[in-house]
C-alpha positions in Angstrom: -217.9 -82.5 -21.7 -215.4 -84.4 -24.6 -211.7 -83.6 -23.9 -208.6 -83.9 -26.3 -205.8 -84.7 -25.3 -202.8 -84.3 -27.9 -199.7 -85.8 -27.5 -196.4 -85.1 -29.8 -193.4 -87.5 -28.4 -191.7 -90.4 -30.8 -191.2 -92.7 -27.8 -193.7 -94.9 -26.8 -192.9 -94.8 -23.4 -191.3 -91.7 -22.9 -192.4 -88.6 -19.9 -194.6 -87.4 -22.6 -196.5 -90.0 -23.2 -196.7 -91.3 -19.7 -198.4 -88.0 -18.2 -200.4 -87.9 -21.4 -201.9 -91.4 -20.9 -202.1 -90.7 -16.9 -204.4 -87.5 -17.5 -206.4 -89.0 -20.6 -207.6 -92.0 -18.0 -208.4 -89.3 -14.8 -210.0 -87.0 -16.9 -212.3 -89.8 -18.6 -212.8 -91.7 -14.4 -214.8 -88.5 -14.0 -217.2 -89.8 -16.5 -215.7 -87.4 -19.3 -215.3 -88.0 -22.7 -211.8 -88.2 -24.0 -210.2 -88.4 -27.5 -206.3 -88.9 -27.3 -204.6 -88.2 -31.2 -201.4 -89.0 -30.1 -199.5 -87.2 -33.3 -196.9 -89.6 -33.8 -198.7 -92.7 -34.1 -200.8 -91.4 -36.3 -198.6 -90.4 -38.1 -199.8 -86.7 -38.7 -198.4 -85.2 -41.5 -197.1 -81.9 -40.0 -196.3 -80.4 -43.4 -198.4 -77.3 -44.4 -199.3 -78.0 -48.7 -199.4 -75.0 -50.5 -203.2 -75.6 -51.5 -204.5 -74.9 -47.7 -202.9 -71.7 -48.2 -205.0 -70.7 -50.9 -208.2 -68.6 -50.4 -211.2 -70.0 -48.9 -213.1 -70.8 -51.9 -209.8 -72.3 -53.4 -208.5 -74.0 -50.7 -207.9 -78.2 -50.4 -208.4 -79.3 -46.6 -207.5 -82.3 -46.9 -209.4 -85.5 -44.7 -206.5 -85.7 -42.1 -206.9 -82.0 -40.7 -210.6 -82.0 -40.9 -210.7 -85.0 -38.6 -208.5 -83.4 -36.3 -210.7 -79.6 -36.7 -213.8 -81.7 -35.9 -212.1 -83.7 -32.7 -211.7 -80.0 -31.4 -214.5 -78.3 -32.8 -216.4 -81.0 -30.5 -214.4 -80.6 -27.3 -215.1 -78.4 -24.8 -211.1 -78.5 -23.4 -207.8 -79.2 -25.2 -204.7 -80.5 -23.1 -201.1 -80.9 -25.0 -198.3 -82.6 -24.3 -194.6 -81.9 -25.5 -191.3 -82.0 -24.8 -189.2 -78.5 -25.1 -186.7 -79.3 -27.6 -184.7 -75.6 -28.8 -187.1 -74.2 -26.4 -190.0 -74.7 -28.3 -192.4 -77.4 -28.9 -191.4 -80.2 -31.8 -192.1 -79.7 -35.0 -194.6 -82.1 -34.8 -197.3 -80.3 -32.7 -196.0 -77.0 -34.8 -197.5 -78.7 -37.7 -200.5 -79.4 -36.4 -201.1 -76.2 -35.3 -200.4 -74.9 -38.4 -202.3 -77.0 -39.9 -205.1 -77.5 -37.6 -205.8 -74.3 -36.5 -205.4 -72.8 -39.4 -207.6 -69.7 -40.9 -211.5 -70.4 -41.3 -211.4 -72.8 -38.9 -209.6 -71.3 -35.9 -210.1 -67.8 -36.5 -210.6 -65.2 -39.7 -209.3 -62.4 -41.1 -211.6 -59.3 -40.9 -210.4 -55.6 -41.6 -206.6 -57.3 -40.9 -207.7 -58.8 -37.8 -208.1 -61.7 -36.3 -211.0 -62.8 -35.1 -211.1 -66.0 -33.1 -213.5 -68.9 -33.6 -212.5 -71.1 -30.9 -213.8 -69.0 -27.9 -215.3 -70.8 -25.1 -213.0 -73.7 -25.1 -210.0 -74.1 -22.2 -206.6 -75.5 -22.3 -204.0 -77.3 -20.1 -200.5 -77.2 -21.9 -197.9 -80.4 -20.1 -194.1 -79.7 -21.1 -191.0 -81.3 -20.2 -187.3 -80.6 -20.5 -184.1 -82.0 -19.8 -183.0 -78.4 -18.5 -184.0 -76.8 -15.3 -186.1 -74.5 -14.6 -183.1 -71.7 -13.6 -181.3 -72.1 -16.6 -184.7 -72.1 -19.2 -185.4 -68.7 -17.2 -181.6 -67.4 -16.8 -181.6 -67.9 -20.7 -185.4 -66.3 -21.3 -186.3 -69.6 -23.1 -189.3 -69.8 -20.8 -190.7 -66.1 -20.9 -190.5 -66.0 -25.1 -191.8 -69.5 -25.3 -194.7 -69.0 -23.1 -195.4 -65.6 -24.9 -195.6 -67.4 -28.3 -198.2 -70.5 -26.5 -200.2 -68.0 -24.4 -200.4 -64.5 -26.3 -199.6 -65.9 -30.2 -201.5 -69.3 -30.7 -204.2 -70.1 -28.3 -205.2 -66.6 -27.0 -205.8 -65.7 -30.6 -207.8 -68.3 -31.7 -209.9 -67.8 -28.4 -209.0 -70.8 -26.5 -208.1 -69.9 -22.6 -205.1 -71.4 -21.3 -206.2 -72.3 -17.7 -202.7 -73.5 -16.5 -199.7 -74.4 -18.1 -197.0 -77.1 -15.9 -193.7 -78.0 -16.7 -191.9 -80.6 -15.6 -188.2 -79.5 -15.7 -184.8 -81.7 -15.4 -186.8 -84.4 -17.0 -184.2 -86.9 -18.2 -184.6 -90.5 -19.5 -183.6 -92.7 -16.2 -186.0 -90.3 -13.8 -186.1 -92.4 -11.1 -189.5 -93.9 -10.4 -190.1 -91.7 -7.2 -189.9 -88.5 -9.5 -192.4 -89.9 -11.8 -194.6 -90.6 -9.4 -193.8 -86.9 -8.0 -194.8 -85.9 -11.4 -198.0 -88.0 -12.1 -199.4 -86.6 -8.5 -198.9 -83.2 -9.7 -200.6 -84.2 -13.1 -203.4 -85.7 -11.1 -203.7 -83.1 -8.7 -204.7 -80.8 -11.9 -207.2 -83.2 -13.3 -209.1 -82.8 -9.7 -208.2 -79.0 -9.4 -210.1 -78.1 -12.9 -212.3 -81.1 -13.6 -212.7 -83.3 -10.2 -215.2 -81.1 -8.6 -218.2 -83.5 -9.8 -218.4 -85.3 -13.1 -219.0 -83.1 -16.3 -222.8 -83.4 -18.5 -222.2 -84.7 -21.5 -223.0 -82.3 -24.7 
């Protein structure tokens, strides 16, 4: 089965990227295939142009989103990686999912309702923050993002979210022994959805 695995973080070397890279290399030891678009080195423009608003026989896609539409048109699962920043993701991976899963593609419009197009496909969603988990609950930051992930983005384009970790007080001088912690947990999710026996190809 071909995986994505989409990471949004500006630091090279940041959590984000670390867990990203971490789960990109167990998932693909299981003799998976993997695609990583890691957004910022690409460079993805996140900006939504007026034209891929238009309707479907007038609208522009451009080149960049229709790579990224046929990377997960192809996969079977979709992992993402983030940080929480204002308690939601950055406006990075917003983009691409505006852009990216975006009408005709993701889902369509029929007697105003969606109708999702992705169905069949699962999801792992990796966060981070520098807050703990008590206060992102105290201050319902965590139950109004979730419901926008779970109920208002992936749900209705059809994907399933199969488990969603977060790694909480997540600062930039974690000491070593908590990124391991962390990279055991991320592991331990590679072999609880994937490591049973290695995936057929197609």
């Amino acid at each position: 089965m071909k995986h994505l695995v989409v990471i949004c973080h500006p630091r090279r070397k940041s959590f984000t990227q670390t867990i990203g890279r971490s789960y990109a290399q167990a998932v693909e030891a299981l003799g998976n295939e993997v695609v990583v678009r890691d957004l910022y080195r690409l460079r993805f423009d996140p900006v939504l142009g007026e034209s891929e608003l238009l309707d479907a026989e007038k609208r522009h896609v451009p080149s960049a989103v229709r790579r990224e539409q046929r990377h997960l048109a192809e996969a079977g699962a979709v992992a993402f990686f983030y940080p929480l920043w204002w308690a939601f993701m950055p406006a990075m991976m917003k983009g691409y999912i505006d852009r990216v899963l975006a009408s005709g593609f993701a889902y369509d419009i029929r007697d105003d309702e969606m109708v999702p197009r992705l169905s069949g496909k699962k999801a792992l969603i990796f966060t981070s923050s520098g807050a703990d988990m008590a206060y992102l609950r105290r201050s319902k930051q965590w139950s109004s993002m979730r419901l926008l992930e779970e109920d208002n983005i992936l749900s209705l384009c059809g994907i399933e979210l199969i488990e969603h970790l977060h790694f909480a007080s997540v600062l930039p001088d974690l000491p070593k022994r908590s990124l391991d912690k962390h990279l055991a947990i991320v592991a331990g999710a590679v072999e609880k959805h994937w490591g049973k026996a290695p995936v057929a190809q197609g």
